[in-house]
N, C-alpha and C positions, 0 to 999 in steps of 0.2 A: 545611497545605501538601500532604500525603499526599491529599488528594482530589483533586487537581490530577492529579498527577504519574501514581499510579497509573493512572487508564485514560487517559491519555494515551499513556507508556508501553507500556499493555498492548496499546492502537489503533494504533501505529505498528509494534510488534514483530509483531502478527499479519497486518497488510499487508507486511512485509517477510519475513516465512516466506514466507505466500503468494505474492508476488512469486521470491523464491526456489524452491519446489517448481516453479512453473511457468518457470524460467528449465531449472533441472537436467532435467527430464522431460518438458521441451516440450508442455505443456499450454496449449493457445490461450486457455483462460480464465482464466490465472493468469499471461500471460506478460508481459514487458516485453523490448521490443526496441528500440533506438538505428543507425540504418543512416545511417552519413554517406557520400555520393556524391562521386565525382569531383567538382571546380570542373567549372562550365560559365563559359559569356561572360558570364549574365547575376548571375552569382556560386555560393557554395556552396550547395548542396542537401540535406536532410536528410529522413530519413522516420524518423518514429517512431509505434509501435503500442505503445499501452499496455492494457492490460486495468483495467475498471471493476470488476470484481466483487470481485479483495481488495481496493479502497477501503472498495467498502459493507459489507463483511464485517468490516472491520475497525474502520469506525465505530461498529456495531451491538456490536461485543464490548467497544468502549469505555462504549458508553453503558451495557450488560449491567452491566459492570462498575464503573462510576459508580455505579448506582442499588445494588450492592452494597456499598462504600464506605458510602453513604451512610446505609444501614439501619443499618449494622454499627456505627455511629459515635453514633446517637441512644440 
C-alpha cells in the first residue's frame, strides 16, 4: 500500500509548494490564478491561467520517487 501513497503524495505536495511559491512571490512560472468577471448577457465569464511547469515537476518527483520505493523494497 506504501508504494502507492508515497509518490503520490510526494507528486501532489510538490506541485502544491510549487503552485504555492508562485502564488506568494508572483513568479509567472509557478503561478495559478482564478479571475471571475462581472455577468455579461450572454452569462458569467471566467479566465484562468494556470502554470504547467509544477505539474511536470511534480510528476517527475513522483515517478523519482516511486522508482525509489521501489528499489528500497526488493
Amino acid at each position: 500500500m506504501r508504494k502507492i501513497w508515497i509518490p503520490l503524495l510526494s507528486s501532489v505536495g510538490t506541485m502544491s509548494l510549487l503552485y504555492w511559491i508562485g502564488n506568494i512571490f508572483n513568479f509567472s512560472l509557478f503561478k495559478f490564478s482564478f479571475l471571475l468577471n462581472e455577468p455579461l448577457e450572454n452569462g458569467l465569464t471566467f479566465e484562468a491561467d494556470i502554470a504547467i511547469l509544477p505539474f511536470a515537476i511534480g510528476l517527475i518527483v513522483g515517478l523519482c520517487v516511486e522508482r525509489i520505493v521501489k528499489a528500497r523494497s526488493e
